[in-house]
Every structure is written in structure tokens, then in C-alpha cells.
N, C-alpha and C positions, 0 to 999 in steps of 0.2 A: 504494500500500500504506500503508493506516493503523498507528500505532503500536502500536494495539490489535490490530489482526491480526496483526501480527508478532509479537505477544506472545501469542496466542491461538494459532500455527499454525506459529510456530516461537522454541522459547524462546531463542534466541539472545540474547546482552546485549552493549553495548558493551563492560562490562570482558572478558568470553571474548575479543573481537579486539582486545587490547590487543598492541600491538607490539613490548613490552618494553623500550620503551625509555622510562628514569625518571631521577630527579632529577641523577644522578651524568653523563648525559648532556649537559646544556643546557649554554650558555656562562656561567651566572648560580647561583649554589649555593640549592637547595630546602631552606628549613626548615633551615641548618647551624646546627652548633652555637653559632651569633655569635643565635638568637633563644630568646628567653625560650624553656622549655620549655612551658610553660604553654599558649602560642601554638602550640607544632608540631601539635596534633593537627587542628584544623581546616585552617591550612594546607597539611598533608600529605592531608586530605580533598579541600579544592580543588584541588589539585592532580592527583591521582588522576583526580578529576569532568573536569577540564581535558583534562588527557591523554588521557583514553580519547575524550572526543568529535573531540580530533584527530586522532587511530590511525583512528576512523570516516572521517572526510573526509579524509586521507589515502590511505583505502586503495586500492591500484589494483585489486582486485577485485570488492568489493562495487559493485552497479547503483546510482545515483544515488536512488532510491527508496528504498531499504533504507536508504540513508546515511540519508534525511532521516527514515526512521521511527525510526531509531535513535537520535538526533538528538533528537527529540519525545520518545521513549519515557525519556532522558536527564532532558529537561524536566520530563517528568510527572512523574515521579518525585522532581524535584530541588522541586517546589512542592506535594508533597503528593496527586498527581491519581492516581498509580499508587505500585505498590512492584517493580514490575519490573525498575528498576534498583538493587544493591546500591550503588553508588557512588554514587547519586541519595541515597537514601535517608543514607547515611550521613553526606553533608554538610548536607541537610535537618536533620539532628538538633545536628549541628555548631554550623553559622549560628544551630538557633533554641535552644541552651543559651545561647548567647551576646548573643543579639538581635540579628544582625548578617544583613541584605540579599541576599535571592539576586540581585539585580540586576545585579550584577556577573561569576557563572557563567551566567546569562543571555544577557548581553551577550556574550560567548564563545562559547556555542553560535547564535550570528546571524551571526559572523566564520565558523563552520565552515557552516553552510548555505550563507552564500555564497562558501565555496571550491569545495562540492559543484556549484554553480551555473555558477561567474563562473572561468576562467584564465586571462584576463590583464586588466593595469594599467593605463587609459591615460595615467596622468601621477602626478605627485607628491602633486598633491591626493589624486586617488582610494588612491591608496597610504596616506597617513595618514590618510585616511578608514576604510579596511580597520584598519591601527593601532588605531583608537579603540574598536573592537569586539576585535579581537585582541590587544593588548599592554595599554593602558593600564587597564582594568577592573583587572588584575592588580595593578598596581600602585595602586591606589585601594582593591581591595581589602585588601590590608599595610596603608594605611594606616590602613582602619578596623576592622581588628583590632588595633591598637596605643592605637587613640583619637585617632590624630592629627588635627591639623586642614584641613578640607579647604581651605581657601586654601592648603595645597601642593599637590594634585591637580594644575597646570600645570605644575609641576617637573618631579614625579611621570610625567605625560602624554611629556612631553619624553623621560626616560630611557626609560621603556618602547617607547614609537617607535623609538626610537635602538637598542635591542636587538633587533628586531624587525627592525626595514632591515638589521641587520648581520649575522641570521641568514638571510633571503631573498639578500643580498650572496654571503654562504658558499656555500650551497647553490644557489646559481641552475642551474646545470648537474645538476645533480642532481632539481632538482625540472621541469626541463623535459623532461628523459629519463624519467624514471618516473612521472610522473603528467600530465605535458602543462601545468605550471602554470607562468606565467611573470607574477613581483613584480616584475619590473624595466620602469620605466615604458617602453611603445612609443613616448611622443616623445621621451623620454630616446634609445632607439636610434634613431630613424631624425635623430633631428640628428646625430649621432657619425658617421651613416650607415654601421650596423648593423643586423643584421637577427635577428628572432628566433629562424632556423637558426642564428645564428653562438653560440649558447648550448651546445648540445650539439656542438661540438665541443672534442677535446683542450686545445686551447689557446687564448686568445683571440686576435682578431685584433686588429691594430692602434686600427681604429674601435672594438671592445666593449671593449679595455684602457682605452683613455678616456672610455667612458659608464660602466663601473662604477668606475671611479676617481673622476671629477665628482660618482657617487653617494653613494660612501664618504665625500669630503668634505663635502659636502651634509650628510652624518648627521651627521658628527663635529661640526659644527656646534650641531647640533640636540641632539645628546647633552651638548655644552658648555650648553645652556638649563638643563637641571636638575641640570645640577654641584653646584649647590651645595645640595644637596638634604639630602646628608648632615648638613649642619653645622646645618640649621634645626630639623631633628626634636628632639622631647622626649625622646621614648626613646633612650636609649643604647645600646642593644645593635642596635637598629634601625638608629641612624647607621651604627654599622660597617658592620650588613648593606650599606646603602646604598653606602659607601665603597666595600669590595672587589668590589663591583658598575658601579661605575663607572669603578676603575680596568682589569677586566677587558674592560670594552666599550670601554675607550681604547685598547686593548692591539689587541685585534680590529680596531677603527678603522683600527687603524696599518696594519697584516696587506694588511688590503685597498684603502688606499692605493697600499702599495709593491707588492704581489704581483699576479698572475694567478691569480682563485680556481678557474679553470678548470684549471688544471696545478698550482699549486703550493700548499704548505701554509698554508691562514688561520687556523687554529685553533688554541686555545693546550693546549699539554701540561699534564697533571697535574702534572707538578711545577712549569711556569711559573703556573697556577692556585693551587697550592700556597702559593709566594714571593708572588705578587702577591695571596693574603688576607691572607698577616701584616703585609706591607708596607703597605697599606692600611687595617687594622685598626689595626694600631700607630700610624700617622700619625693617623687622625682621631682614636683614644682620648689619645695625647698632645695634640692641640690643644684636646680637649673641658675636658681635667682643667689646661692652661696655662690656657682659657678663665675656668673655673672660679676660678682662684689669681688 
């Protein structure tokens, strides 16, 4: 099924099976109040464009064909070739008041084709390979909405991975029960000597407690690469974004280190999200303005 047929024969749109779930949801805060106003409205377009192509490849009803026209029809629409999609259309206009690259929602809808495609991992490479299409465009994109310079892009790449592993981390049991998808590397399990059933059960077992433990520290790792991300930016109000984004994926880090994401709680409360932006805002805007003196 072509995108144009789909469009011709059933008006459906990726934003209709949007799955309600938006900014207030992710481990990482969308467009808060810590960025320029000025900057929210395309961000909150990309964002919008993002989400609904993952709601498409996510979903466990729609036939793998539909995904990918819907997908396309995203495309077309996000580079001018159709007007089919509202949320295509709207970042199109976004990116080009601004001059700024579809390359990067692009590169996004190629991570969700091949989720529609591809479920499962076989190692770490391939995982931050998936990454590169999936997480970090995202954060390349922030940076050139701000004007930053892309000699941080490897920071940059670093955190967005890093959030990204510890979102697949969270939800592994979750994403193998309901859509059959499995981010956690297969030689990662079968050294622990674990197996891919052992995901969808209640609890971990002894062997999956220590492949996603190995993993979690593996990220934290990886996450520590672009630490220092915040304090190099230009923008000021960015750095913070940057800061309470990193302090929250340190936090998460921790979570699934210590815990079983199978049984027990890895994700941080609204109010721990709360503490841990002021705390972090305050600390980098104190060291920017000691900087400064």
C-alpha cells in the first residue's frame, strides 16, 4: 500500500492515531519553561511530527504496511511532496520560517521504519546504531535551533543514547509483551545466560538482573561522555535545559542499576522530576554566573 493510496482511499492520518501520550510523559521535559519562548513553537512542532510517527510504529494494530505508508505519507508531507499530513505540514513551515533542516525528522522517521521492520538487537553496536536514527537527530536538532555549534553534536550524541538505553532499560518488559520488541542486546542475554522469554516475566531472574544491570552501567557510562554538555553551550537557558536533563537521566541511571525494572519502580515521580529541575537549574545557572564573575 502506497502513501498515496492511503491517502486516496482512506483518509486516515498519523496524528488521528496519536496515542496520547505527550511531553508531560517522557523522562526528559518538552519545550519547558527553562527555553527561550521564541524557540517553543517549532520544537513543540517537532515534537508533535516525532511522536505521532512513533504512536504509528508502535502501534500493535495497525498491519506493517499501513505503518510504513503512514510513515511516507508523514514524509511527504514533512518535505513538501503532499499536504496530507497536518503535523507534516506544520513543521515544514516551522523549519523553513527558520531555515532550519528537515534532516533530522527525517532521520527519525528511518528509526521508526525500522522498528516496523526489525525487533530485536543483536549487540550494542546495533543498539547505538538504532540510537543514531532514534535519539540523537533530536538532540542535534536543539542544537540547531539555538545556533549552537556542531563540534558539540558528540556530546550531544552521547546524552541522547544515554536517554534512549534508559528508556528501552524501563520499559523492556513492557515492550516485549505488547508489541514483541526486544532493545536489549541478544549477546548481552545469552552471556548472562538469559533468554529472551525471561523479559516478560514478573520478575527478573537472577541471569536478566545482571544483563540489565551490566547494561544500565554501560549507559551511565556513556551518559557521563556528554556530561559536560551543559556547561559548553552558549545559550543559557539551553544549558539548564541541558543540566536538569542530565541530572534526571543520572537519577534513572541509578533506578536501574539498583532495581529490577521488571517488578519494581525505575521511574522518577513528578515531584522527584520537580526537585531534581530546580536543583539542577540552580546549580548550573550558579556556576555559569560564578563563571562569568
Amino acid at each position: 500500500m502506497s502513501a498515496a493510496s492511503l491517502s486516496s482511499q482512506n483518509p486516515v492520518t498519523a496524528e488521528s492515531l496519536r496515542s496520547g501520550k505527550g511531553g508531560g510523559d517522557e523522562n526528559f521535559p518538552v519545550a519547558s519553561l527553562l527555553i527561550a519562548p521564541e524557540h517553543r513553537p517549532v520544537i513543540l512542532a517537532f515534537y508533535d511530527f516525532v511522536r505521532a510517527g512513533d504512536d504509528v510504529a508502535d502501534s500493535p494494530t495497525l498491519p506493517p504496511a499501513q505503518k510504513h505508508a503512514l510513515l511516507d505519507q508523514l514524509d511527504q508531507s514533512l518535505i513538501g511532496q503532499s499536504e496530507a499530513e497536518p503535523l507534516g505540514r506544520r513543521l515544514r513551515h516551522e523549519l523553513s520560517a527558520r531555515n532550519l533542516t528537515d534532516r533530522h525528522a527525517r532521520d527519525l522517521l528511518d528509526a521508526f521504519r525500522l522498528d516496523v521492520d526489525k525487533n530485536r538487537t543483536a549487540n550494542w553496536q546495533e543498539l547505538i546504531h538504532y540510537c543514531s536514527l532514534s535519539a540523537m537527530p533530536v538532540g542535534r536538532f536543539m542544537l540547531d535551533v539555538h545556533g549552537e555549534d556542531r563540534a558539540l553534536w558528540p556530546a550531544s550524541d552521547a546524552i541522547c543514547a544515554a536517554l534512549q538505553i534508559n528508556n528501552h532499560l524501563q520499559d523492556c518488559r513492557k515492550d516485549f509483551l505488547s508489541i514483541d520488541r526486544v532493545y536489549v542486546p541478544l549477546d548481552a542475554l545469552a552471556s548472562a545466560g538469559a533468554d529472551v522469554a525471561d523479559l516478560g516475566a514478573e520478575k527478573a531472574t537472577p541471569a536478566l538482573r545482571a544483563c540489565l544491570r551490566d547494561l544500565a552501567l554501560r549507559n551511565r557510562d556513556l551518559l557521563e561522555q556528554g556530561a559536560s554538555l551543559a556547561h559548553d553551550l552558549r545559550d543559557f537557558r539551553l544549558g539548564l535545559e541541558i543540566a536538569v536533563i542530565v541530572k534526571h537521566a543520572r537519577a534513572i541511571a541509578a533506578l536501574l542499576i539498583s532495581r529490577d525494572p521488571l517488578s519494581e519502580n525505575v521511574k522518577l515521580s513528578k515531584t522527584q522530576m520537580l526537585f531534581g529541575t530546580v536543583a539542577a537549574a540552580g546549580g548550573e545557572a550558579f556556576a555559569r554566573l560564578r563563571g562569568r564573575a
